[in-house]
Every structure is written in structure tokens, then in C-alpha cells.
C-alpha positions as MATLAB code, in Angstrom:
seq = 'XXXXXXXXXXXXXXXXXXXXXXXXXXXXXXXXXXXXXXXXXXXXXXXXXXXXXXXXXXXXXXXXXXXXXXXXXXXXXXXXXXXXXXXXXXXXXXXXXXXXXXXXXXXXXXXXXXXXXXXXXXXXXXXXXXXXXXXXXXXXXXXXXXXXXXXXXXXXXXXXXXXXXXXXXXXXXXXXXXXXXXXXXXXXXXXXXXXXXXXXXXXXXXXXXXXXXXXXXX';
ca = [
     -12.156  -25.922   19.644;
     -13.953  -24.309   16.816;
     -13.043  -22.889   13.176;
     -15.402  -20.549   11.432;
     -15.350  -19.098    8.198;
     -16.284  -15.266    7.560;
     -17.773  -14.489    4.016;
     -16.540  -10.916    4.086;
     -13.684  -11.885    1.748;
     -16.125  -13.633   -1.053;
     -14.476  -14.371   -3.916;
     -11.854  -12.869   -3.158;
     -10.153  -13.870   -0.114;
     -10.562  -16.856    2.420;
     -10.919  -15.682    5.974;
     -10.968  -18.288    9.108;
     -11.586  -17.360   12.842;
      -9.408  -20.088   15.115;
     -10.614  -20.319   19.104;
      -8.708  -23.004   20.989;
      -6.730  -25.300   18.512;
      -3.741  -26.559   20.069;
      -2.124  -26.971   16.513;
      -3.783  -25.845   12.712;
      -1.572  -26.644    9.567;
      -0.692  -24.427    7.364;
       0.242  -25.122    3.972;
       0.141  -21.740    1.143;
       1.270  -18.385    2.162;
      -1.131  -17.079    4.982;
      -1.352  -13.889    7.218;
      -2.055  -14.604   10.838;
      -3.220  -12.350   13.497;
      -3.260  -13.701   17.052;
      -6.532  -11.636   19.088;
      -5.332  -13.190   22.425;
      -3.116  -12.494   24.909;
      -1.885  -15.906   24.755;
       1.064  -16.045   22.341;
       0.916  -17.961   19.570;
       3.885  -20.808   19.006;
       5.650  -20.812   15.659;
       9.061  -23.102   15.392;
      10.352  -21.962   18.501;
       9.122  -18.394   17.874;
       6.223  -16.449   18.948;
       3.510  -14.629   18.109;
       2.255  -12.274   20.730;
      -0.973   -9.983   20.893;
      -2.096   -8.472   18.175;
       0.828   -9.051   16.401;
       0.460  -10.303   12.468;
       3.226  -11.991   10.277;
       2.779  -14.467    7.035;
       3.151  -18.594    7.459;
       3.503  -20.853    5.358;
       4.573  -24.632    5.053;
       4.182  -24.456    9.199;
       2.246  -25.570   12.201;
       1.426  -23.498   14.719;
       0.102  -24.348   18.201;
      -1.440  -23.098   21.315;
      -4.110  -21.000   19.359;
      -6.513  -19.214   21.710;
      -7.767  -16.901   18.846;
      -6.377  -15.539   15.533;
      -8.047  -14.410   12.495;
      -6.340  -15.704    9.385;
      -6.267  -14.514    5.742;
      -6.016  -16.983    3.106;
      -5.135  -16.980   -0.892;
      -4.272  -13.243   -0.783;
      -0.854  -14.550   -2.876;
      -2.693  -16.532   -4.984;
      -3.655  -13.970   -7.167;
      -1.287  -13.261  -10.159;
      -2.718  -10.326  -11.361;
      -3.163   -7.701   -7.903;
      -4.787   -4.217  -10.468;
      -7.139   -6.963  -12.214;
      -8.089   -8.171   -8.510;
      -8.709   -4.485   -7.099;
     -10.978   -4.047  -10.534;
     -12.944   -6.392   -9.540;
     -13.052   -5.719   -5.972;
     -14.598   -2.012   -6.854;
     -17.455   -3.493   -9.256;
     -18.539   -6.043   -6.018;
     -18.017   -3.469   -3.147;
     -19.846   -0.648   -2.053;
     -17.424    2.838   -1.710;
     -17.016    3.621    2.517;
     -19.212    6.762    1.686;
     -21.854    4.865    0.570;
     -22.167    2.801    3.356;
     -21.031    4.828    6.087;
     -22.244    8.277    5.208;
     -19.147   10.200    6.856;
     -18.036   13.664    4.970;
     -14.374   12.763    5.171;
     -14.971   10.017    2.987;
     -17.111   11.587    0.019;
     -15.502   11.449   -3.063;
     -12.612    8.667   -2.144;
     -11.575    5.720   -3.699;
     -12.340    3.712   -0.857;
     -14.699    0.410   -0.694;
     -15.208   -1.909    1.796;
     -17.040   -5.397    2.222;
     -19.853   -6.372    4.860;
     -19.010   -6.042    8.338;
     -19.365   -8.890   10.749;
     -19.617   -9.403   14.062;
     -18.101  -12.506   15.988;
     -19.134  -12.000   19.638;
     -17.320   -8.434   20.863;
     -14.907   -8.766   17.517;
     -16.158   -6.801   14.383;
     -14.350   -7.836   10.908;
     -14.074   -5.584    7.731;
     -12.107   -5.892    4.392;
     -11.072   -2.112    2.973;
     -10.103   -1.319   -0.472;
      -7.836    2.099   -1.122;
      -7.768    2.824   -4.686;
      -6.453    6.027   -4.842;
      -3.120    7.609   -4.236;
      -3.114    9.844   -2.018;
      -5.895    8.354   -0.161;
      -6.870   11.359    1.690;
      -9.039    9.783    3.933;
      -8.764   12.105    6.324;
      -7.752   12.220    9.975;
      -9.755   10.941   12.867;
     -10.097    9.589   16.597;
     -13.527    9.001   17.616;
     -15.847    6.018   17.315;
     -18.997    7.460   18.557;
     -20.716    4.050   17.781;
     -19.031    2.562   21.057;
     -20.080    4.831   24.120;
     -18.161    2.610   26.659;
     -14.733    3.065   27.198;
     -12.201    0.546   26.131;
     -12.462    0.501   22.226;
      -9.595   -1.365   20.390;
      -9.542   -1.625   16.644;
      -6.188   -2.612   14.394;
      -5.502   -3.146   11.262;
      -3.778   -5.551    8.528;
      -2.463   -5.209    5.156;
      -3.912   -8.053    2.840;
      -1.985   -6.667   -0.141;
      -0.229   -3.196   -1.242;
       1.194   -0.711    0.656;
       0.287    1.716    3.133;
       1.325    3.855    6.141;
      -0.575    4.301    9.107;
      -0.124    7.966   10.236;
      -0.549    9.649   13.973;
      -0.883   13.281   14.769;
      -0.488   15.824   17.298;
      -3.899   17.716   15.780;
      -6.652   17.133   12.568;
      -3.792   17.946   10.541;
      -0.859   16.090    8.529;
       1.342   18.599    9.701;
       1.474   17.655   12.955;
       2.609   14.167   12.005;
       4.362   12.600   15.189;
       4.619    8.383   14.220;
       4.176    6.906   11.107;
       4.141    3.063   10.467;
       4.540    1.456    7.259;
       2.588   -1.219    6.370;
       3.131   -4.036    4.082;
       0.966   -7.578    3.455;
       0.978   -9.499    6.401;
       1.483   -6.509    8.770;
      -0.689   -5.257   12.150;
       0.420   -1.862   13.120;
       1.105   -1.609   16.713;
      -1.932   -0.405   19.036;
      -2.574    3.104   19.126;
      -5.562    3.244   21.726;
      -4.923    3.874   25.828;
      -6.104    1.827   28.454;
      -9.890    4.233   28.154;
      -9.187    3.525   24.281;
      -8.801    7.456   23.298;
      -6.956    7.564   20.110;
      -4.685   10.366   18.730;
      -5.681   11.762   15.243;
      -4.738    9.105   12.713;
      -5.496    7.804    9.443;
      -4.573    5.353    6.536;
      -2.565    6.289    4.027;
      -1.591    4.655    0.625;
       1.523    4.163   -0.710;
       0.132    1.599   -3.837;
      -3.181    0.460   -3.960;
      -3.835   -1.436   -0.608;
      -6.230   -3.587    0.437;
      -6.149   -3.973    4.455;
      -8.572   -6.034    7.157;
      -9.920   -3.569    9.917;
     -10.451   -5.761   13.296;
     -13.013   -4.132   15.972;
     -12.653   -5.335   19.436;
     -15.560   -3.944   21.793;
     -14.922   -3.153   25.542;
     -17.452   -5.463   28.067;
     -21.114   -3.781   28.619;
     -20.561   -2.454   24.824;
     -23.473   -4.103   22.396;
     -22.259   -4.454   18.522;
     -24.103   -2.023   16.317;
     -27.005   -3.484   14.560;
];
């Protein structure tokens, strides 16, 4: 039974990794995503793989694993939050160096690694986003990459296409705090051509899961 706190959120959010609590208490508003394939119980309800909603005034049990986002309603002002979010964070550019993502409103915090799970926080300031599409993730050679991702606050839609381009559009999900979109990835994890896209300012958690005989980057 463990419970570990990221930093990634610093100041702004709280972010806990559960492994093995048959019940945790939960008190405030709280998003909860369960990373097992062991469902999560919730009043006589439950929360399956990879599948996100918001608690509060609850206990849940049989918690294998689940990531969970804390004090993202506390925060009465959400543009005055996102200010400050974009002096602290670095824009994706910066850090990442990819040409689809020069010139965006986009920042993200440190990434982290728990064991074959990798945990970001993404800011989208801008609307349109324009993030552009994409499918590879040429840092994970071995088949079997998973990645998902959960709104923390605005609105968003996450968009799949046919092609590298928004006019081939086939499935479109929105997204709203508190929600996972369903996996995109096959059983070799090849993705179709998707992307992010803001509706309001959005701030979502991106959650890396890396196949066996896969190393996290340095």
C-alpha cells in the first residue's frame, strides 16, 4: 500500500499516485483516474480502466492504481490561474523542440516518471490551439505505447483523422474537467492522426504508459 505525491502540479494543483489501498477518503471535489485493470468501487458503481470521473464527499475501495488530481475547483479565479501558470511553465516548444508546436500557446510542467507511467500537466492558451496533428512517439521503439489524457479544467476536444489533415476528421471527443477520452492506440499501440483541440482555455494531465522491455527517456 503506498501513496506518493508528484510535484508536477506545484502550486498549482495537488497530484497523488494510489497503488493498493483497499479504501482512500475523499473529501473536496477530486478527478480520479483508475491505471488498472482492476475496477475501481464507488457506491455501488464502478470505475473501470482508464476511465476518469470527479468524487467528492466519497470512499472508494479496491484501488490497485489511480492517479488523482486535487484542488483543481478550488480556484475561484480559472484566467488569473492560467496567468500564472504561463509565467512558471516553460511553452511545449521550448522544451520539446517539435515544429508543430513553434509559435503555440502551449506550456507544460516537468515530466515524471513513476516506474513504466510518465506524468505531465499541459496548458492550452490559445483558441484555436492548432497544435497540429500527429501519431508517432518515436521516443518508445517497442511496440505497445499507451498514453491518455485528462481535462483538469476548460474545455477541449480530442480529434481523430483519416490523414495529417482536419479534414479528414472521423471521431471527435469532447472533453470537460474530470474527463479521460477513450483509448485510441491498438493492441501494437499505432495511433491514427490526432490532436488536442481547445474549446476555452484548458488545462489537461497527459498519462504515458510504456510497453515491457521499453526504458523511460532520460
Amino acid at each position: 500500500m503506498s501513496i506518493n505525491s508528484l510535484t508536477i502540479g506545484d502550486p498549482f494543483f495537488k497530484i497523488r499516485i494510489l497503488r493498493d489501498e483497499q479504501t482512500f477518503r475523499i473529501d473536496q471535489k477530486t478527478i480520479v483516474l483508475n491505471l488498472s485493470d482492476t475496477p475501481i468501487l464507488v457506491e455501488h458503481q464502478s470505475l473501470g480502466a482508464l476511465q476518469s470521473v470527479i468524487l467528492a464527499d466519497i470512499q472508494m475501495e479496491n484501488i490497485e492504481h489511480a492517479v488523482i488530481v486535487e484542488d483543481f475547483a478550488s480556484h475561484e479565479d480559472e484566467a488569473a490561474l492560467m496567468r500564472r501558470i504561463r509565467d512558471t511553465w516553460p511553452s511545449a516548444f521550448d522544451v520539446r523542440g517539435e515544429e508543430r508546436l513553434r509559435g503555440i500557446e502551449h506550456y507544460m510542467s516537468p515530466k515524471v516518471w513513476v516506474g513504466q507511467f510518465g506524468f505531465t500537466i499541459y496548458h492550452s492558451a490559445s483558441i484555436p490551439l492548432n497544435v497540429g496533428l500527429h501519431k508517432d512517439h518515436a521516443f518508445c521503439p517497442v511496440p505497445g505505447f499507451r498514453e491518455v489524457h485528462t481535462q483538469i479544467m476548460g474545455f477541449g476536444k480530442m480529434q481523430q483523422c483519416r490523414e495529417k489533415d482536419i479534414a479528414t476528421l472521423y471521431l471527435e471527443e469532447p472533453m470537460a474537467p474530470g474527463t479521460t477520452h477513450r483509448p485510441m492506440y491498438d493492441a501494437e499501440g499505432n495511433y491514427p492522426w490526432h490532436q488536442f483541440e481547445t474549446i476555452t482555455p484548458s488545462v489537461f494531465m497527459a498519462v504515458e504508459m510504456l510497453p515491457d522491455g521499453a526504458t523511460p527517456p532520460a
